[in-house]
C-alpha positions in Angstrom: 5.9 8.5 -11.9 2.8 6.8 -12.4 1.5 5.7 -8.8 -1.5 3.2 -9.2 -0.1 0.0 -10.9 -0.7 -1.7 -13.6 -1.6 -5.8 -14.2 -1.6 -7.5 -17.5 -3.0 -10.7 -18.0 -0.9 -12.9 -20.4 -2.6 -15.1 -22.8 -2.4 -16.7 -26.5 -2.9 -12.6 -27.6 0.0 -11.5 -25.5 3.1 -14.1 -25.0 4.8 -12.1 -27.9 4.6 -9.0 -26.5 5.8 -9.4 -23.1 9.0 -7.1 -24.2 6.7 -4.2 -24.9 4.3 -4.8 -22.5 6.5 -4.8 -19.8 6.9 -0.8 -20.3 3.7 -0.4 -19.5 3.2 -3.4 -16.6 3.9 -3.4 -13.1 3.0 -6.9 -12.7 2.0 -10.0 -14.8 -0.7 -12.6 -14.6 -0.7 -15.7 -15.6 -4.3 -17.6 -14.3 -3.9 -21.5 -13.9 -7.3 -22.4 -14.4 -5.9 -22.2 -18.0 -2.9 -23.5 -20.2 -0.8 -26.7 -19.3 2.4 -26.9 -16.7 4.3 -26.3 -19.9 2.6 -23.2 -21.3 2.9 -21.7 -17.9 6.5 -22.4 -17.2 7.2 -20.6 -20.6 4.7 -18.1 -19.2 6.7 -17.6 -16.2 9.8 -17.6 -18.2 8.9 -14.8 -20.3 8.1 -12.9 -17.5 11.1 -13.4 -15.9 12.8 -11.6 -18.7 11.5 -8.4 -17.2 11.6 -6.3 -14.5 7.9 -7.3 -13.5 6.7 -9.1 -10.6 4.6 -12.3 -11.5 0.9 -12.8 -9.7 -0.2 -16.3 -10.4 -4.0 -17.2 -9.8 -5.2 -20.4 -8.6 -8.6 -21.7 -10.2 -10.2 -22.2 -6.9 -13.6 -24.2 -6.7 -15.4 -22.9 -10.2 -17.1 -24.7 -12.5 -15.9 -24.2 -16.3 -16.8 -25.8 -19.5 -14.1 -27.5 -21.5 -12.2 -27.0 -24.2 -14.0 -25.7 -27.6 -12.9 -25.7 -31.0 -12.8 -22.1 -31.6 -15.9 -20.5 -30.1 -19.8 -21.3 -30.1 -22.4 -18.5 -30.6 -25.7 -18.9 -28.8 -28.7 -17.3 -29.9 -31.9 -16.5 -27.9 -34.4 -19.6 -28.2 -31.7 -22.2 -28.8 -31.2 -25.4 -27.1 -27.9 -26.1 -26.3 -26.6 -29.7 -24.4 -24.3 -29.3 -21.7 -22.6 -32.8 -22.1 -19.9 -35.2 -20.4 -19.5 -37.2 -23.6 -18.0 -34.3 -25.4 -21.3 -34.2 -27.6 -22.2 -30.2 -27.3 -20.8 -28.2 -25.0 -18.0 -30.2 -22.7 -18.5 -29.7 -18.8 -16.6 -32.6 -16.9 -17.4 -31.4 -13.3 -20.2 -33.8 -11.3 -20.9 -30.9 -9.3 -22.6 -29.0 -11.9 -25.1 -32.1 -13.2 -25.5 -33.2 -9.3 -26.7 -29.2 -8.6 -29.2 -28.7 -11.3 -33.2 -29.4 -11.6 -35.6 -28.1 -14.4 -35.8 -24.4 -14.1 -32.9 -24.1 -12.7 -30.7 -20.7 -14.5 -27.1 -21.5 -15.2 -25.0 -18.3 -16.5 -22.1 -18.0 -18.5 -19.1 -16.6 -19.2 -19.1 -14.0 -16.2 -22.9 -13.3 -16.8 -23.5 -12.7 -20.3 -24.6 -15.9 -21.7 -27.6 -17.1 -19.8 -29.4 -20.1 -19.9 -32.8 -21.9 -18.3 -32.8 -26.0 -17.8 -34.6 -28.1 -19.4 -34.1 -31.5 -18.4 -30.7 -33.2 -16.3 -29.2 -36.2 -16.3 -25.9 -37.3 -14.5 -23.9 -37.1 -17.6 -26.5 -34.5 -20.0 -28.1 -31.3 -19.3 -30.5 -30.0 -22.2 -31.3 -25.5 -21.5 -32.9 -22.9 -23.4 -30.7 -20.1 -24.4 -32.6 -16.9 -22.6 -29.6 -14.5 -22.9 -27.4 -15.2 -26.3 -23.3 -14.8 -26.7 -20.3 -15.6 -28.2 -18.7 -18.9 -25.3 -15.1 -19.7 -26.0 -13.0 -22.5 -23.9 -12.6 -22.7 -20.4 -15.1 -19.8 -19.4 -16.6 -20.1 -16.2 -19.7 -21.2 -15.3 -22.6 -19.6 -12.4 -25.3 -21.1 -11.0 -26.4 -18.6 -8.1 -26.2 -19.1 -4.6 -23.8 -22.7 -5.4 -22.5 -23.5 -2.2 -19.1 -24.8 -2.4 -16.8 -26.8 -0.3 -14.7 -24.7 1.9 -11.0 -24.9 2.1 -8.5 -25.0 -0.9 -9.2 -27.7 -3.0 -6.8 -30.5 -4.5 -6.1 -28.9 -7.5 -5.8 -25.7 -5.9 -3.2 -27.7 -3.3 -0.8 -29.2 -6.5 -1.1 -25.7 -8.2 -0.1 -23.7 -5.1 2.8 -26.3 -5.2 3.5 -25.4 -9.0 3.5 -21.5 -8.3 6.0 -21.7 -5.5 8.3 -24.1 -7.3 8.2 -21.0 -10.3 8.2 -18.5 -8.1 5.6 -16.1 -8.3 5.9 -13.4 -6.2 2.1 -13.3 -6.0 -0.6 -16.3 -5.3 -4.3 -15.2 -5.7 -7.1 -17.4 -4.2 -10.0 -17.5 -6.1 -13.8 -18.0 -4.7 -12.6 -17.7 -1.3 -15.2 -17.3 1.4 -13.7 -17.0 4.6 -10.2 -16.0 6.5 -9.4 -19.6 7.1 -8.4 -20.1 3.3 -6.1 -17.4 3.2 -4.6 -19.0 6.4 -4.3 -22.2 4.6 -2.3 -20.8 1.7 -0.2 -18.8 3.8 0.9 -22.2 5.8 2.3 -23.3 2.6 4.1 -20.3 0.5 5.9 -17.6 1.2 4.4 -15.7 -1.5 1.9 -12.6 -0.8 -1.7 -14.3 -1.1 -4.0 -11.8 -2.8 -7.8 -13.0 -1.6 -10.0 -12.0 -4.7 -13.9 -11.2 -3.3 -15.9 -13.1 -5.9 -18.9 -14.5 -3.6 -21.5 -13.5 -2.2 -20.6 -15.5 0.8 -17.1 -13.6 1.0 -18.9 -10.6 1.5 -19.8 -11.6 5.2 -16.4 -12.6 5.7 -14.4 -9.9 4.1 -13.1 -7.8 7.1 -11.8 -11.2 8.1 -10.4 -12.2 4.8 -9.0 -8.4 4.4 -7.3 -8.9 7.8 -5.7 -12.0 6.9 -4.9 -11.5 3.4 -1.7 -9.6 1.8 -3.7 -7.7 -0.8 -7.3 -7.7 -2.1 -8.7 -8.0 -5.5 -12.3 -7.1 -6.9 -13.2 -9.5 -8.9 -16.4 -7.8 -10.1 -17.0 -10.9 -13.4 -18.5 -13.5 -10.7 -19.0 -10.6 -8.1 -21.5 -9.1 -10.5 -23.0 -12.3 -11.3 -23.4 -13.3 -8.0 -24.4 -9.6 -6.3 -26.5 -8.1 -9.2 -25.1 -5.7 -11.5 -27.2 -3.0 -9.6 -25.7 -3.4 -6.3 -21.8 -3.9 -8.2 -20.6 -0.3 -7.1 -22.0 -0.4 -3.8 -19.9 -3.7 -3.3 -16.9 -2.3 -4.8 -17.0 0.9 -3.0 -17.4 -1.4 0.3 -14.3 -4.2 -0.6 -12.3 -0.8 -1.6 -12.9 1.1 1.3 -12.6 -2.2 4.0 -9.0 -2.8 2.7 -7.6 0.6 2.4 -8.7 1.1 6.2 -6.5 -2.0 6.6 -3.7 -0.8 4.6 -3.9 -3.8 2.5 -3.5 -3.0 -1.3 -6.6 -3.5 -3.2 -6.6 -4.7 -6.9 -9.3 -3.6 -9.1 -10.0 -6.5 -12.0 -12.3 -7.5 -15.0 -13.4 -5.4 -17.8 -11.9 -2.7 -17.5 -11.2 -2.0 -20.9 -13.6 -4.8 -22.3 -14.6 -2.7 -25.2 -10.7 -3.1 -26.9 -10.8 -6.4 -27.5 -11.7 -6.3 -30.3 -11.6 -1.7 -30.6 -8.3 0.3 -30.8 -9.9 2.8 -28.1 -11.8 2.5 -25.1 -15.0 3.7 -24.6 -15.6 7.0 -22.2 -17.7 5.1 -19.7 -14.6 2.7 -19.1 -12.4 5.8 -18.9 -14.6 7.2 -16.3 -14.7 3.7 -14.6 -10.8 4.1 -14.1 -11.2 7.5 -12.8 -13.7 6.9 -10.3 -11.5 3.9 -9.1 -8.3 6.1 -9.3 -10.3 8.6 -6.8 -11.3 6.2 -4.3 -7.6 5.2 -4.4 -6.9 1.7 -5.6 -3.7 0.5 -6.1 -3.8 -1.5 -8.6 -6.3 -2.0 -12.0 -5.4 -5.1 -13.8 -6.4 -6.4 -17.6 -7.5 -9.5 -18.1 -9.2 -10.8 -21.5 -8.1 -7.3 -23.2 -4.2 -8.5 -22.4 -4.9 -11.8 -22.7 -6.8 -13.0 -25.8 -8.0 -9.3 -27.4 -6.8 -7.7 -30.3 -5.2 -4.9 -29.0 -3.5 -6.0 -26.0 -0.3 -3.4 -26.5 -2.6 -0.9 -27.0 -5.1 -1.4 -24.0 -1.9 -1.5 -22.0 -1.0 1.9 -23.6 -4.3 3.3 -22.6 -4.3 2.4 -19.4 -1.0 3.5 -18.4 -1.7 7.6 -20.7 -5.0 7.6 -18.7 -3.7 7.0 -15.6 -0.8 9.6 -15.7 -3.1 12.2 -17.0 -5.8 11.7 -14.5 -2.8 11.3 -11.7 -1.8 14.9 -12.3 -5.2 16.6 -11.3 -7.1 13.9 -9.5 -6.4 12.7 -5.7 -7.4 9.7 -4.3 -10.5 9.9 -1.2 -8.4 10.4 2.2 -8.6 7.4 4.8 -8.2 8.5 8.4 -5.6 7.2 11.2 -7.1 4.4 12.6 -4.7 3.4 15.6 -1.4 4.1 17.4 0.4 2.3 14.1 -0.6 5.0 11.8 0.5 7.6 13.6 4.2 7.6 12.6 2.6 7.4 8.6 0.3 9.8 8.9 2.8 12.1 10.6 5.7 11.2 7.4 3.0 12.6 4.9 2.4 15.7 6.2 6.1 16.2 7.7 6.8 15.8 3.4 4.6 18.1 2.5 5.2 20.7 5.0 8.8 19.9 3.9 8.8 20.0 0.6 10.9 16.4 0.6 11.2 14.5 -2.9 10.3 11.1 -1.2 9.4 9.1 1.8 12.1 6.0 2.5 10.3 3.2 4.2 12.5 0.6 5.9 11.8 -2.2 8.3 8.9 -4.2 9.7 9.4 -6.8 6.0 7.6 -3.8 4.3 4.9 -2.7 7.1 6.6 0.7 7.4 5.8 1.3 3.5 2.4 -0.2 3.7 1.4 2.0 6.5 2.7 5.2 4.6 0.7 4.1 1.7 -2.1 4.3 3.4 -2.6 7.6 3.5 -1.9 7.9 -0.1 1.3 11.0 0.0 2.2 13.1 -3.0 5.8 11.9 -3.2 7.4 8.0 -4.0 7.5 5.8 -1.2 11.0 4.6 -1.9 10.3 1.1 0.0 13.7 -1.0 1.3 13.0 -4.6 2.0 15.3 -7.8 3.3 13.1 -9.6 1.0 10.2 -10.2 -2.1 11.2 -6.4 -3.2 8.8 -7.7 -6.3 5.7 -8.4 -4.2 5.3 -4.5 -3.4 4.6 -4.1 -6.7 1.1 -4.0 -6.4 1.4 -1.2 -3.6 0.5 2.4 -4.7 3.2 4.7 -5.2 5.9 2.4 -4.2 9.3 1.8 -5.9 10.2 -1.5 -4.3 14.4 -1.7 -3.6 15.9 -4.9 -2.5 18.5 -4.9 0.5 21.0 -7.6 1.2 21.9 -6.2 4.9 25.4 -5.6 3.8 24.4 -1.8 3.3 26.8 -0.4 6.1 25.7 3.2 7.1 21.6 3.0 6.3 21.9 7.2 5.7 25.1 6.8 3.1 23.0 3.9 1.3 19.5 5.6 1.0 21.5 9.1 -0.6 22.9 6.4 -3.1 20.2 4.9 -3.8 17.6 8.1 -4.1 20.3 9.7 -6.6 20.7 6.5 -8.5 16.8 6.4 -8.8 17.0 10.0 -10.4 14.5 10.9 -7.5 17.0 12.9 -5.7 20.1 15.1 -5.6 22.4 16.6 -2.9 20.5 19.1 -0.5 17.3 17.5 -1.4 15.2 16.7 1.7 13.4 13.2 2.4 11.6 11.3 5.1 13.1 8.5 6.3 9.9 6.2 8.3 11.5 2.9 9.7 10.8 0.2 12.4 12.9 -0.9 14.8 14.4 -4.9 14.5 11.9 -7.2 16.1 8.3 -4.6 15.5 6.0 -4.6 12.4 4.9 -0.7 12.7 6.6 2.0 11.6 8.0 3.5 14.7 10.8 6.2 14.2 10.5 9.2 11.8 13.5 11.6 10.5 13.7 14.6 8.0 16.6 14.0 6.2 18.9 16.2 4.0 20.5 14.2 1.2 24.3 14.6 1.4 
């Protein structure tokens, strides 16, 4: 089985492939900053056609320019108006004409466009194009070291409301910047919050943020904007590192395959960009534009999933060492497999700690994971097979055999390790070798 997971974003590119996608997918996307409460219900819908689990991104506090008719190409030297009256480019938000002076740089469309003010006016701002590109609707907009309000903000607040009431397994919070958002969220859904690192200022927070949050994503579009592309692998090595001691699955996003948007292959340095992330061990590496508005979306899909079994098969991911009493019982399932020989590790208990914890340290079999509840959530989790229990399952033992040889990951004589936590505790806490009758 293929152990890191896969996210697709779904877009205009994509919502007719969701069938075939979905053989491929782990888990779909679907980011609110864009569409209508209609498109995404139909989003959702198609989704729920599949055996996917369904991550659904709040906008957060970002600054984006409106809708465009098709796309506008900027060319170095150009002056292009930044406009409220719909005259040039849209942008709607006070925030951005209240935060700019002449001189001021304003970038575009995750760093790539890049532009140097001319004149402002509450309602007009006139730049000079310094770095061309091709700006389609809704791309965001960065103007360095913007502070933002903290907290969720109001929109953020009605669309949290609109992702519970569809059901997403998985909320992500965008721009976040300290542990107290993630707390916020948390208050109001029982979904797993995934806090994506996207500021500079979340930086200073992140073992907070990590410590709070369900899972983590890299969000390395504003991350590299706001960091410098020169420092980007440091700060990805650092987010990666910080929430795999933490045992918190880690999500590795934004162009990953940028190239096949618009090419039917990717290009080696993005192969070797998943590599290098499949090494230090993420668990997941989601698509975004190449899923949802590039030409190729099945086929980037396709890659992604061939490159990661190949590489799977000779490559292991960096080692992360026991940090406290709660790993032990993990640590000690890994090597008790392979000194074993067992086909799998069965994690049960804790609401899914038990299979987090084994996770962790990353072990050569499935983690065959048994939870009371949000099965689809774990999803994201490396090397998990998520398996929803009711409670009705009588003799735990009899129900795991049934359900390894079901899953076509065991048969009769074939040796497992069963990690589980005891009712009432959130580590793993008892350990058995078992022989699969």
């Amino acid at each position: 089985m293929r152990k890191t997971k896969i996210i697709a974003t779904l877009g205009p590119a994509s919502e007719r492939l969701v069938g075939n996608l979905s053989r491929y997918v782990d888990v779909f996307r679907v980011n609110m900053a864009h569409g209508t409460q209609e498109s995404r219900r139909k989003y959702v819908e198609l989704v729920r056609t599949t055996k996917a689990a369904l991550l659904m991104d709040l906008p957060g506090p970002k600054l984006r320019v409106g809708d465009i008719k098709g796309m506008v190409k900027l060319r170095r030297g150009q002056t292009v108006v930044f406009s409220k009256k719909g005259e040039g480019i849209p942008v709607t938000e006070d925030l951005f004409y209240r935060s700019l002076k002449e001189g001021s740089v304003v970038l575009l469309a995750d760093g790539i466009i890049r532009v140097r003010v001319k004149s402002v006016t509450p309602e007009e701002v006139k730049a000079t194009v310094v770095d061309g590109g091709i700006l389609t609707s809704r791309k965001g907009i960065n103007i360095p070291d913007l502070k933002t309000a903290p907290g969720l903000t109001e929109t953020d607040l009605e669309m949290l409301k609109e992702a519970n009431t569809l059901g997403a397994d998985m909320i992500g919070l965008s721009f976040i910047m300290s542990p107290k958002e993630v707390q916020e969220a948390k208050g109001l859904t029982k979904s797993f919050i995934v806090g994506k690192i996207e500021k500079k200022g979340s930086l200073k927070e992140l073992e907070g943020i990590v410590k709070e949050a369900d899972a983590i994503m890299v969000a390395r579009g504003d991350l590299g904007v706001e960091v410098g592309l020169e420092m980007l692998p440091l700060v990805q090595e650092k987010v990666i590192r910080t929430a795999r001691t933490y045992g918190k699955p880690v999500i590795l996003a934004t162009q990953v395959f940028e190239s096949m948007m618009s090419s039917p292959t990717p290009t080696r340095a993005e192969v070797v960009d998943v590599a290098n992330s499949i090494i230090k061990g993420v668990d997941a590496i989601m698509l975004s534009d190449e899923t949802a508005i590039g030409s190729n979306p099945l086929r980037a899909a396709f890659y992604l999933d061939r490159t990661i079994r190949k590489l799977e098969k000779v490559v292991r991911p960096n080692g992360i060492r026991p940090a406290d009493v709660g790993d032990a019982i993990a640590y000690s399932a890994v090597d008790a497999a392979n000194l074993s020989g067992a086909r799998a590790i069965v994690a049960h208990g804790g609401e899914g700690n038990a299979a987090l914890k084994v996770a962790k340290f990353r072990p050569r079999v499935p983690i065959v994971t048994l939870v009371s509840q949000g099965a689809q959530r774990f999803k994201t989790v490396w090397g998990t097979i998520p398996v929803q229990v009711n409670g009705g399952e009588g003799d735990m033992s009899s129900f795991i055999d049934s359900k390894l040889k079901e899953l076509k990951i065991c048969r009769s004589g074939d040796v497992v390790i069963i990690v589980s936590s005891e009712e009432g505790t959130a580590e793993a806490d008892v350990m058995k070798i078992h022989k699969v009758k």
